[in-house]
C-alpha positions in Angstrom: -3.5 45.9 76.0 -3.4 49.5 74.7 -5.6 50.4 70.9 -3.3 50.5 68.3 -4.6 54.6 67.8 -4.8 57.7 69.8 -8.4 59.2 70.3 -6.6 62.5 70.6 -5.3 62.1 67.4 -8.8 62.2 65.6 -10.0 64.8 63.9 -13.7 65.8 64.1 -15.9 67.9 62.0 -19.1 69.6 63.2 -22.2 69.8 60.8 -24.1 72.7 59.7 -27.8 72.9 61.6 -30.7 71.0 60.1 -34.2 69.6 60.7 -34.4 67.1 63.7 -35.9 64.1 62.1 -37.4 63.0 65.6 -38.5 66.5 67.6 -40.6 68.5 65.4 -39.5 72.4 65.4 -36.0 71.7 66.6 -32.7 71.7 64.2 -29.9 68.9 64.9 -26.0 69.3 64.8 -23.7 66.1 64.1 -20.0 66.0 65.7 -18.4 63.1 63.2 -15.2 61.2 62.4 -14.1 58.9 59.7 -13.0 55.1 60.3 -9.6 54.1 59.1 -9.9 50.7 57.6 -6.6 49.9 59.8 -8.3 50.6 63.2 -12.2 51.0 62.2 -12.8 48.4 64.6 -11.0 49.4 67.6 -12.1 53.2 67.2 -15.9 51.7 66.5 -15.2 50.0 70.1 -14.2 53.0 71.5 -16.8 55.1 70.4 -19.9 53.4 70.3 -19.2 53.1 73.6 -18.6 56.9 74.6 -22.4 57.5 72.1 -21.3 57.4 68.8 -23.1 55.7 66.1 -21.3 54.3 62.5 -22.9 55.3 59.1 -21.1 53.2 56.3 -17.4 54.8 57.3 -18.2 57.5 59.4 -19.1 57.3 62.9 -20.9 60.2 64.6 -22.7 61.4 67.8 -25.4 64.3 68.1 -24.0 67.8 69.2 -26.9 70.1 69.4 -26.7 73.2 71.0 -30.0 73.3 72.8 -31.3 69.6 72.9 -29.7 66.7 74.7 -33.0 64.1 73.9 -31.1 61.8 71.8 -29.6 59.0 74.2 -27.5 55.8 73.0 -29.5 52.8 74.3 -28.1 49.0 74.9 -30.0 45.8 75.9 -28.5 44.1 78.9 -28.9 40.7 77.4 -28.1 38.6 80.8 -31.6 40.4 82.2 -33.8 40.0 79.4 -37.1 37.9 79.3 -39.3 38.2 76.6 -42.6 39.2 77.3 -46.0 37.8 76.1 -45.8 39.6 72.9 -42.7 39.0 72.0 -43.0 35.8 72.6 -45.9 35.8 69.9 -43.6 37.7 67.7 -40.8 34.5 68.0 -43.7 32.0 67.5 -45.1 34.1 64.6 -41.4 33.9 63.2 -40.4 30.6 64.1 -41.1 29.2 60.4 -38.2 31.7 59.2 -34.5 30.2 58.7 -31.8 32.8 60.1 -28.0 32.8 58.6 -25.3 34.8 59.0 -23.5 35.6 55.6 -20.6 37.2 54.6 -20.3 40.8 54.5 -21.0 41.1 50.9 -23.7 42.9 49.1 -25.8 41.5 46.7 -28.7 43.0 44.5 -31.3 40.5 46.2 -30.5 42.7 49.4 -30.1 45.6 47.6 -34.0 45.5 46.4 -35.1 44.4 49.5 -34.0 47.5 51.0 -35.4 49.4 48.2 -38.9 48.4 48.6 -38.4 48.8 52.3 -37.9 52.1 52.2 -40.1 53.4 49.8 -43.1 51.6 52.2 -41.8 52.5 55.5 -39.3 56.3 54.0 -40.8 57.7 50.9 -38.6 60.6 50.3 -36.1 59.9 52.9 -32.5 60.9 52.1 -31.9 56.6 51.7 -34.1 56.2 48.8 -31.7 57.6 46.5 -29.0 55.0 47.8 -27.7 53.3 44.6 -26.0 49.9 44.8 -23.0 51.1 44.9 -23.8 53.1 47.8 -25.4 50.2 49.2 -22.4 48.1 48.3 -19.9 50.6 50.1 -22.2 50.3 53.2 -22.2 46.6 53.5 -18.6 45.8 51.6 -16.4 49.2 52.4 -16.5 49.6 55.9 -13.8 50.1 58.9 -15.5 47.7 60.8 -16.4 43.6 62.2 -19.8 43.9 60.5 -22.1 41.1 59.9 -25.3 40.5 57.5 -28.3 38.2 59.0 -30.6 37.1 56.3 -33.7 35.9 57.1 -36.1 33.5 54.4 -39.0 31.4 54.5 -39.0 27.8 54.0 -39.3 28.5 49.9 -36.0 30.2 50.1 -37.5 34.2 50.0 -35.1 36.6 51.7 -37.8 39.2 53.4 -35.7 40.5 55.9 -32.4 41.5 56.5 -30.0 43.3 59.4 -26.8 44.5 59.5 -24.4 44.4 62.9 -21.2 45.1 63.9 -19.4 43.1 66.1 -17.9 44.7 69.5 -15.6 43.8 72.4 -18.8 43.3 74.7 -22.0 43.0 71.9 -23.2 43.7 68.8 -24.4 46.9 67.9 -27.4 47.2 64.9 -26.3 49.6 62.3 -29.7 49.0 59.7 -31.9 46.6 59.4 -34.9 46.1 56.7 -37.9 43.9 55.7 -40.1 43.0 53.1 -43.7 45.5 53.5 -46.2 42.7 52.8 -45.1 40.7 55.8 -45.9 44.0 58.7 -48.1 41.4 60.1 -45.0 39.2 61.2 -43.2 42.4 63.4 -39.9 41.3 62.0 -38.1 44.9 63.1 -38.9 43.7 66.8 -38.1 40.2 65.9 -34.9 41.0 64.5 -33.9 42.6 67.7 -35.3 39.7 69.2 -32.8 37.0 67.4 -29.9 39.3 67.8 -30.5 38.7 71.4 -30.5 35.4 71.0 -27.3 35.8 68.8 -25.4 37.5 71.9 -26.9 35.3 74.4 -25.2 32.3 72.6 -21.9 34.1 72.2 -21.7 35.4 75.2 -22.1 39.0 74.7 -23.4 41.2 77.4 -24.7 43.8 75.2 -27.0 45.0 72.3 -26.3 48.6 71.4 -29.7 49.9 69.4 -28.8 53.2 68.4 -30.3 56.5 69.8 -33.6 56.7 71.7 -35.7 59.3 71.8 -38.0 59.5 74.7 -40.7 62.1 73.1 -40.4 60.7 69.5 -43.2 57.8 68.7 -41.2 56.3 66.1 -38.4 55.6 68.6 -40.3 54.0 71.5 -40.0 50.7 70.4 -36.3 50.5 71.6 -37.5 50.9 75.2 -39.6 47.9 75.2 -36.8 45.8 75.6 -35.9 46.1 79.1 -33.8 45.5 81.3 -31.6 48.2 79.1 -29.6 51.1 79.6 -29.2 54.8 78.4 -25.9 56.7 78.4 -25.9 59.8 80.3 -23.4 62.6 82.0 -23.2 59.6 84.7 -22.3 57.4 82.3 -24.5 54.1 81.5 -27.4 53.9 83.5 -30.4 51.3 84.0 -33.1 53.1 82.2 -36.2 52.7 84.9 
Protein backbone atom coordinates (compact mmCIF):
# COMPACT_ATOMS: atom_id res chain seq x y z
CA UNK A 1 0.00 0.00 0.00
CA UNK A 2 1.29 3.32 -1.16
CA UNK A 3 1.66 6.61 1.80
CA UNK A 4 -1.00 8.70 1.52
CA UNK A 5 1.92 11.81 0.64
CA UNK A 6 4.62 12.35 -1.85
CA UNK A 7 8.21 12.81 -0.29
CA UNK A 8 8.84 14.92 -3.35
CA UNK A 9 6.37 17.09 -2.44
CA UNK A 10 8.14 18.20 0.90
CA UNK A 11 9.63 21.19 1.32
CA UNK A 12 12.93 21.47 3.28
CA UNK A 13 14.71 24.26 4.88
CA UNK A 14 18.48 24.31 5.65
CA UNK A 15 19.74 26.06 8.84
CA UNK A 16 22.15 28.67 9.36
CA UNK A 17 25.82 27.21 10.86
CA UNK A 18 26.12 26.85 14.70
CA UNK A 19 28.15 25.21 17.48
CA UNK A 20 28.24 21.34 17.31
CA UNK A 21 26.91 20.41 20.70
CA UNK A 22 28.89 16.97 20.47
CA UNK A 23 32.50 17.81 18.52
CA UNK A 24 34.12 20.69 20.09
CA UNK A 25 35.44 23.30 17.37
CA UNK A 26 33.13 22.16 14.68
CA UNK A 27 29.70 24.19 13.58
CA UNK A 28 26.49 21.98 12.67
CA UNK A 29 23.86 22.54 9.78
CA UNK A 30 20.19 21.04 10.19
CA UNK A 31 18.24 20.07 6.79
CA UNK A 32 14.38 20.07 8.33
CA UNK A 33 10.71 19.59 7.49
CA UNK A 34 7.48 20.04 9.26
CA UNK A 35 4.93 17.17 10.09
CA UNK A 36 1.45 17.59 8.83
CA UNK A 37 -0.88 16.40 11.50
CA UNK A 38 -2.71 14.46 8.49
CA UNK A 39 0.34 12.30 7.58
CA UNK A 40 2.91 13.06 10.59
CA UNK A 41 3.01 9.50 11.07
CA UNK A 42 3.55 8.03 7.81
CA UNK A 43 6.22 10.82 6.86
CA UNK A 44 7.81 10.13 10.58
CA UNK A 45 7.95 6.35 9.22
CA UNK A 46 9.48 7.45 6.22
CA UNK A 47 12.00 9.50 7.55
CA UNK A 48 13.26 8.16 10.66
CA UNK A 49 14.02 5.56 8.56
CA UNK A 50 16.16 7.42 5.80
CA UNK A 51 18.06 9.47 9.38
CA UNK A 52 15.79 11.92 10.36
CA UNK A 53 15.01 12.63 13.89
CA UNK A 54 11.32 14.47 15.21
CA UNK A 55 11.47 17.57 17.52
CA UNK A 56 7.91 18.33 18.77
CA UNK A 57 6.58 18.88 14.81
CA UNK A 58 9.52 19.13 12.99
CA UNK A 59 11.56 16.34 11.89
CA UNK A 60 15.21 16.90 10.88
CA UNK A 61 18.49 15.22 9.88
CA UNK A 62 22.17 16.78 10.12
CA UNK A 63 23.56 18.42 6.90
CA UNK A 64 27.04 19.62 7.66
CA UNK A 65 29.25 20.52 5.21
CA UNK A 66 32.46 19.06 6.50
CA UNK A 67 31.38 16.45 9.16
CA UNK A 68 29.48 13.26 8.60
CA UNK A 69 30.05 11.89 12.59
CA UNK A 70 26.47 11.99 13.48
CA UNK A 71 24.91 8.43 12.59
CA UNK A 72 21.19 7.33 13.34
CA UNK A 73 21.51 4.25 15.56
CA UNK A 74 18.65 1.36 16.21
CA UNK A 75 18.72 -1.64 18.61
CA UNK A 76 18.04 -4.91 16.84
CA UNK A 77 15.80 -6.15 19.58
CA UNK A 78 15.61 -10.01 18.42
CA UNK A 79 19.61 -10.03 19.22
CA UNK A 80 19.75 -8.42 22.38
CA UNK A 81 20.91 -9.93 25.82
CA UNK A 82 21.51 -7.88 28.56
CA UNK A 83 24.65 -7.92 30.00
CA UNK A 84 25.82 -8.21 33.72
CA UNK A 85 25.28 -4.63 34.30
CA UNK A 86 22.35 -4.15 32.82
CA UNK A 87 21.05 -6.80 34.38
CA UNK A 88 21.94 -4.95 37.79
CA UNK A 89 20.40 -1.94 36.40
CA UNK A 90 16.79 -4.08 35.86
CA UNK A 91 17.18 -5.57 39.39
CA UNK A 92 18.14 -2.12 40.86
CA UNK A 93 14.80 -0.93 39.07
CA UNK A 94 12.60 -3.79 39.56
CA UNK A 95 10.75 -2.02 42.55
CA UNK A 96 9.50 0.72 39.94
CA UNK A 97 5.85 0.34 38.33
CA UNK A 98 5.92 1.18 34.45
CA UNK A 99 2.63 2.49 32.56
CA UNK A 100 1.93 3.73 29.51
CA UNK A 101 -0.36 6.90 29.58
CA UNK A 102 -2.04 8.87 27.31
CA UNK A 103 -0.28 11.36 25.32
CA UNK A 104 -1.18 14.18 27.45
CA UNK A 105 0.93 16.52 29.38
CA UNK A 106 0.57 17.30 32.79
CA UNK A 107 2.51 19.76 35.16
CA UNK A 108 3.70 16.61 37.35
CA UNK A 109 5.79 15.77 34.12
CA UNK A 110 6.27 19.13 33.31
CA UNK A 111 8.52 19.71 36.67
CA UNK A 112 10.01 16.57 36.42
CA UNK A 113 11.59 17.61 33.35
CA UNK A 114 12.47 20.86 34.75
CA UNK A 115 14.51 19.65 37.49
CA UNK A 116 16.04 17.25 35.07
CA UNK A 117 17.44 19.57 33.12
CA UNK A 118 18.64 22.11 35.22
CA UNK A 119 20.84 18.91 37.02
CA UNK A 120 21.87 17.21 33.95
CA UNK A 121 21.55 20.98 31.11
CA UNK A 122 21.97 24.06 33.01
CA UNK A 123 21.79 26.63 30.34
CA UNK A 124 20.74 24.43 27.68
CA UNK A 125 18.35 25.86 25.05
CA UNK A 126 15.43 23.37 26.93
CA UNK A 127 15.50 25.05 30.14
CA UNK A 128 13.59 27.86 28.94
CA UNK A 129 10.77 25.33 27.75
CA UNK A 130 7.47 26.68 29.28
CA UNK A 131 4.47 24.30 29.74
CA UNK A 132 3.08 25.25 26.93
CA UNK A 133 6.03 24.36 24.99
CA UNK A 134 6.11 21.27 26.88
CA UNK A 135 2.49 20.69 26.26
CA UNK A 136 2.89 21.19 22.41
CA UNK A 137 5.67 18.62 22.53
CA UNK A 138 3.79 15.93 24.21
CA UNK A 139 -0.07 16.98 23.08
CA UNK A 140 0.63 18.82 19.41
CA UNK A 141 2.46 16.50 17.48
CA UNK A 142 2.09 14.78 13.84
CA UNK A 143 2.81 11.64 15.25
CA UNK A 144 1.85 7.86 17.25
CA UNK A 145 3.64 9.07 20.37
CA UNK A 146 3.54 7.52 23.64
CA UNK A 147 4.39 8.62 27.41
CA UNK A 148 5.99 5.84 29.90
CA UNK A 149 5.82 6.95 33.43
CA UNK A 150 7.74 5.37 35.78
CA UNK A 151 6.95 5.59 40.02
CA UNK A 152 7.92 3.96 43.07
CA UNK A 153 5.67 1.84 45.16
CA UNK A 154 4.49 5.37 47.14
CA UNK A 155 3.19 6.54 43.77
CA UNK A 156 6.34 9.21 42.98
CA UNK A 157 6.77 9.74 39.17
CA UNK A 158 10.84 10.05 38.92
CA UNK A 159 11.10 9.20 35.56
CA UNK A 160 9.58 9.62 32.44
CA UNK A 161 10.10 8.88 28.31
CA UNK A 162 8.58 9.80 25.41
CA UNK A 163 8.31 7.33 22.08
CA UNK A 164 6.82 7.28 18.91
CA UNK A 165 5.39 4.36 17.58
CA UNK A 166 6.67 3.10 13.98
CA UNK A 167 5.79 0.47 11.35
CA UNK A 168 8.90 -1.75 12.69
CA UNK A 169 9.72 -0.12 16.51
CA UNK A 170 9.62 2.61 18.56
CA UNK A 171 11.85 5.28 18.24
CA UNK A 172 12.81 7.53 21.76
CA UNK A 173 12.21 11.16 21.17
CA UNK A 174 13.18 12.44 25.17
CA UNK A 175 13.31 10.98 28.00
CA UNK A 176 14.02 12.44 31.72
CA UNK A 177 14.53 11.51 35.44
CA UNK A 178 14.44 12.69 38.78
CA UNK A 179 18.53 13.81 39.82
CA UNK A 180 18.39 12.29 43.32
CA UNK A 181 17.88 8.81 41.97
CA UNK A 182 21.50 8.85 39.47
CA UNK A 183 22.29 5.93 41.61
CA UNK A 184 19.33 3.89 39.90
CA UNK A 185 20.80 4.47 35.92
CA UNK A 186 17.28 4.96 34.87
CA UNK A 187 18.41 6.73 31.30
CA UNK A 188 19.91 3.09 30.54
CA UNK A 189 17.05 1.47 32.15
CA UNK A 190 14.56 3.27 30.26
CA UNK A 191 16.21 1.99 27.15
CA UNK A 192 16.23 -1.16 28.84
CA UNK A 193 12.22 -1.49 29.31
CA UNK A 194 11.49 -0.07 25.94
CA UNK A 195 13.27 -3.11 24.83
CA UNK A 196 11.25 -5.06 26.66
CA UNK A 197 8.22 -2.96 25.43
CA UNK A 198 9.14 -4.01 21.67
CA UNK A 199 10.12 -7.42 22.41
CA UNK A 200 6.45 -8.04 23.70
CA UNK A 201 4.91 -6.27 20.65
CA UNK A 202 6.83 -7.62 18.37
CA UNK A 203 8.81 -4.83 17.11
CA UNK A 204 12.16 -5.46 15.51
CA UNK A 205 13.59 -2.19 16.30
CA UNK A 206 14.59 0.66 18.78
CA UNK A 207 15.67 3.73 16.93
CA UNK A 208 17.89 5.87 19.70
CA UNK A 209 18.58 8.90 17.94
CA UNK A 210 22.19 9.97 16.60
CA UNK A 211 25.42 8.47 17.87
CA UNK A 212 28.44 10.07 17.95
CA UNK A 213 31.41 7.89 17.95
CA UNK A 214 34.05 10.61 19.37
CA UNK A 215 31.47 12.38 21.75
CA UNK A 216 31.58 10.89 25.54
CA UNK A 217 28.21 11.92 26.23
CA UNK A 218 26.89 9.74 23.31
CA UNK A 219 28.68 6.44 23.99
CA UNK A 220 26.10 5.02 25.97
CA UNK A 221 23.88 4.22 22.87
CA UNK A 222 26.55 1.78 21.64
CA UNK A 223 26.48 -0.37 24.64
CA UNK A 224 23.41 -1.86 23.52
CA UNK A 225 24.49 -4.26 20.97
CA UNK A 226 23.60 -6.15 18.66
CA UNK A 227 22.60 -2.52 16.91
CA UNK A 228 22.93 -0.85 13.82
CA UNK A 229 24.18 2.55 12.25
CA UNK A 230 22.93 4.02 9.03
CA UNK A 231 25.41 4.77 6.49
CA UNK A 232 25.94 5.47 2.50
CA UNK A 233 25.28 1.51 2.45
CA UNK A 234 22.41 1.80 4.17
CA UNK A 235 21.82 0.14 7.79
CA UNK A 236 24.67 -1.74 8.87
CA UNK A 237 25.59 -3.98 12.04
CA UNK A 238 27.65 -1.62 13.92
CA UNK A 239 30.82 -4.11 14.90
Amino acid sequence: MSHPFDPNRLQFYLTIPSPCPYLPDRMERKIFTQLDPLDGPHLNNYLTHAGFRRSQNVIYRPACESCRECRSLRIIVDGFTPNQSFRRTITRNADLIGMQTEPIATTEQFDLMQQYLNHRHPGGGMTEMDFQRYEMMVEDCASETEIIEYRTPKGHLIACVLADRLMDGLSLVYSFFAPEHAKRSLGNYMILDQIRRCANDNLPHLYLGYWVPDSPKMQYKSRFRPCETLGHRGWQKLS
